[in-house]
C-alpha positions as CSV (number, residue, x, y, z in Angstrom):
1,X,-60.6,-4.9,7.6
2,X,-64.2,-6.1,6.5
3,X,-67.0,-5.0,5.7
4,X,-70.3,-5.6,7.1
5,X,-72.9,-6.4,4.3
6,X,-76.4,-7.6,4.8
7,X,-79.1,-8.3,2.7
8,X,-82.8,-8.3,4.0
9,X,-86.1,-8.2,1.3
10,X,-89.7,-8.2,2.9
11,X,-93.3,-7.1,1.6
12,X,-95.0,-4.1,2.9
13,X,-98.6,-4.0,3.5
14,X,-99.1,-0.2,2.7
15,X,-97.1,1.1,-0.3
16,X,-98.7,4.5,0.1
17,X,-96.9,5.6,3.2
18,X,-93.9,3.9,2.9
19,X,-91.2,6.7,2.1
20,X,-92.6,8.9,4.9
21,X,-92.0,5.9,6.9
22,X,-88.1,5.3,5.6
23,X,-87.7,9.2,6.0
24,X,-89.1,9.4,9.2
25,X,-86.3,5.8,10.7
26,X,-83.2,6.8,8.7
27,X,-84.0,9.9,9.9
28,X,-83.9,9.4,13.6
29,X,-80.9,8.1,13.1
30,X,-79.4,10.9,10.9
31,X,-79.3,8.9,7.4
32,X,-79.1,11.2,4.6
33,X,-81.4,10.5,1.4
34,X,-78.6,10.3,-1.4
35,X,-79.9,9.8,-4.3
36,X,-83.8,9.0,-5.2
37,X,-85.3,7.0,-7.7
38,X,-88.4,5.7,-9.3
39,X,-87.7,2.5,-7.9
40,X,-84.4,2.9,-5.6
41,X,-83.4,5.1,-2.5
42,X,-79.9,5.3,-1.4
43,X,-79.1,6.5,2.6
44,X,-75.8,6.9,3.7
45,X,-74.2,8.4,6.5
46,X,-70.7,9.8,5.6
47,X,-67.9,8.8,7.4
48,X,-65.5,11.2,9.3
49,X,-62.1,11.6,10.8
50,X,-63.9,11.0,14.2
51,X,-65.5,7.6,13.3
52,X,-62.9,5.9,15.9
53,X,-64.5,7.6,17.9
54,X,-67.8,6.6,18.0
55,X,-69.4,4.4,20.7
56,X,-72.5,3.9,18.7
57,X,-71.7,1.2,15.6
58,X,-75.1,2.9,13.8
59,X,-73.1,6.4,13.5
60,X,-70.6,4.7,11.5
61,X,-70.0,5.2,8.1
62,X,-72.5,3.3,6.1
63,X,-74.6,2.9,2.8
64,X,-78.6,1.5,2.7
65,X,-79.4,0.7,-0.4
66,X,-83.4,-0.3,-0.9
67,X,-85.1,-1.2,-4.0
68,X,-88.9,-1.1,-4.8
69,X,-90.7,-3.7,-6.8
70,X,-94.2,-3.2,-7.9
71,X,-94.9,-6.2,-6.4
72,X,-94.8,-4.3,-3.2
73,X,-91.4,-6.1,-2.3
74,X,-88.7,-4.8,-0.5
75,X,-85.2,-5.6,-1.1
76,X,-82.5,-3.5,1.2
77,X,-78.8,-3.5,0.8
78,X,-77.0,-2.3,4.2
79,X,-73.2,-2.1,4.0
80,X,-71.2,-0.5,6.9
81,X,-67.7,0.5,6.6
82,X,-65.1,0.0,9.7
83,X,-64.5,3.1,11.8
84,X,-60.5,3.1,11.3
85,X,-60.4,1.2,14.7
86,X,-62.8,-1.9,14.2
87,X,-64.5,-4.6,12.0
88,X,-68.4,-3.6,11.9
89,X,-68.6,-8.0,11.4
90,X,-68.4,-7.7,15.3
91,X,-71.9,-5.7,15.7
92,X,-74.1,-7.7,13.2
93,X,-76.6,-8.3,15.9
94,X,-77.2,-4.7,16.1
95,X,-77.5,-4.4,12.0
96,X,-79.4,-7.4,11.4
97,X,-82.1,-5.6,14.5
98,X,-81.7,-2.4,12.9
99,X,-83.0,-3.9,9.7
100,X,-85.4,-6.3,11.5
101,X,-87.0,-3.0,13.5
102,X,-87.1,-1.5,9.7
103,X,-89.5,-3.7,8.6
104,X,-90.9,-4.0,12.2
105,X,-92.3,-0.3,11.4
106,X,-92.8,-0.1,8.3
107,X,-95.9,-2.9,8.1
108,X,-96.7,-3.0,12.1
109,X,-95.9,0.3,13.0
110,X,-93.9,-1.2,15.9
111,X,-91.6,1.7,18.3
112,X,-88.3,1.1,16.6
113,X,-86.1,3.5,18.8
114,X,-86.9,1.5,21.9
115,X,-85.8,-2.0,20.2
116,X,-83.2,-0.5,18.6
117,X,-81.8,0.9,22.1
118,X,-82.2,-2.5,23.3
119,X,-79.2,-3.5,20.7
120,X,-77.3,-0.1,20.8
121,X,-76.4,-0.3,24.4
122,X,-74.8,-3.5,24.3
123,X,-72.5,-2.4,21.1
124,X,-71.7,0.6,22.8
125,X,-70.5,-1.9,26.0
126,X,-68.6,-4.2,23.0
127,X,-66.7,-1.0,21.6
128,X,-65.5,-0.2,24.8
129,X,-64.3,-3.2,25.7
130,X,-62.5,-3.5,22.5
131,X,-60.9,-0.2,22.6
132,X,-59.9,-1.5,26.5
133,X,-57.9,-4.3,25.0
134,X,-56.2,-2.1,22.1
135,X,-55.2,-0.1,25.5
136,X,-53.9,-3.0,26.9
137,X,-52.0,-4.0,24.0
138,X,-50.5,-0.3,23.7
139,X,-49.6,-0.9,27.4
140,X,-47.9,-3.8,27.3
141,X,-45.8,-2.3,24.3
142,X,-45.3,0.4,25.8
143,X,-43.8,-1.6,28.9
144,X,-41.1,-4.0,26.5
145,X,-40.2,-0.8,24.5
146,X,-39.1,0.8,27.4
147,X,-37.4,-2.5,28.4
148,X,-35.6,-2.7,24.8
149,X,-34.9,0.9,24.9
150,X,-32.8,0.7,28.0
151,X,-31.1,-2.2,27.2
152,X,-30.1,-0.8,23.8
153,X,-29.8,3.1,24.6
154,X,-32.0,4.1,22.0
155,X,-35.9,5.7,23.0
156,X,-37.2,4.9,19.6
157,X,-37.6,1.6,20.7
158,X,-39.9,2.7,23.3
159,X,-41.9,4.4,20.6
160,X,-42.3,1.3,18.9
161,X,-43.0,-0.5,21.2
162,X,-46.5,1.4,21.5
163,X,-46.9,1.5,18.0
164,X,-46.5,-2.6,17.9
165,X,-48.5,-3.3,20.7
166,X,-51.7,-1.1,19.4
167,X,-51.5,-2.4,16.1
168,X,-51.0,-6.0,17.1
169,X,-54.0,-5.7,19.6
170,X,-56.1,-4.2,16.9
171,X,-55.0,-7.0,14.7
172,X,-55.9,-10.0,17.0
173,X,-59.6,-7.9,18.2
174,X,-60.6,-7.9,14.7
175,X,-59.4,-11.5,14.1
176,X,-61.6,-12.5,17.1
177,X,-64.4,-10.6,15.9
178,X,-64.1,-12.0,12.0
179,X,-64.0,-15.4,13.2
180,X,-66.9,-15.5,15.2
181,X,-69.1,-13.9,13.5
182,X,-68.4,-14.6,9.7
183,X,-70.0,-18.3,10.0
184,X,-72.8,-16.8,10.7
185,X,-73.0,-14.0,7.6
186,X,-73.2,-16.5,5.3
């Protein structure tokens, strides 16, 4: 599955107050400060066995990478990594606000959370639907397994059949997903 990589560079207006400020967002949102630089930070929130788990794409795994000029430029690289279950390509209009609302705060000191909840919600509604279809797929296998295992004698096939039908729903939810939204990553 893909990644989701985004690229956003802005100018800040106060320089002084800006780490407090990147503290203070990735913070709310339970970022870690990995690593810290003269001229780069590094936020990443690690990713767990539980990620598939999830209803909130920003508690995924992912890595912000920002870089300071002394031009007072901004350049931040956001990566997020799938949660075992689905392609982060399908919640780019969350990341793309999440980095919008970044910059939002940091030179207008503009309330973030409530913009940000404005995007979350609707992801949360998207992953829930896509985990309905993956159900459905499992369903359906689960329904011609049990067919092919009576006709043949043999319960494996019944077993299989689940194991076809999640991974084949998975495969075609992502596909979807991928297709409409990679156009627009580029």
């Amino acid at each position: 599955m893909k990644e989701y990589k985004n690229v956003l560079e802005f100018k800040v207006s106060d320089s002084a107050v800006l780490n407090d400020k990147l503290n203070l967002y990735f913070g709310t949102y339970n970022f870690k400060q990995a690593t810290r630089k003269n001229d780069s930070l590094v936020y990443v929130k690690r990713g767990s066995f539980l990620d598939g788990w999830k209803f909130n794409p920003l508690k995924w795994e992912s890595k912000i990478e920002i870089n300071l000029s002394e031009s007072d430029k901004v350049l931040i690289h956001h990566y997020v990594y799938n949660n075992g279950a689905l392609t982060p390509i399908a919640f780019s209009a969350l990341f793309n606000s999440f980095l919008t609302n970044l910059e939002r705060f940091v030179n207008h000191n503009a309330d973030f959370q409530k913009e940000n909840t404005k995007y979350i919600n609707p992801a949360r509604i998207k992953v829930l639907k896509c985990y309905s279809l993956i159900l459905i797929g499992v369903l359906i296998g689960l329904f011609f397994g049990n067919i092919l295992s009576e006709l043949i004698g043999t319960r494996l096939f019944g077993y299989l059949g689940i194991v076809i039908g999640a991974v084949t729903a998975r495969k075609f939810v992502n596909e979807y997903w991928i297709k409409k939204y990679t156009p627009q990553l580029r």
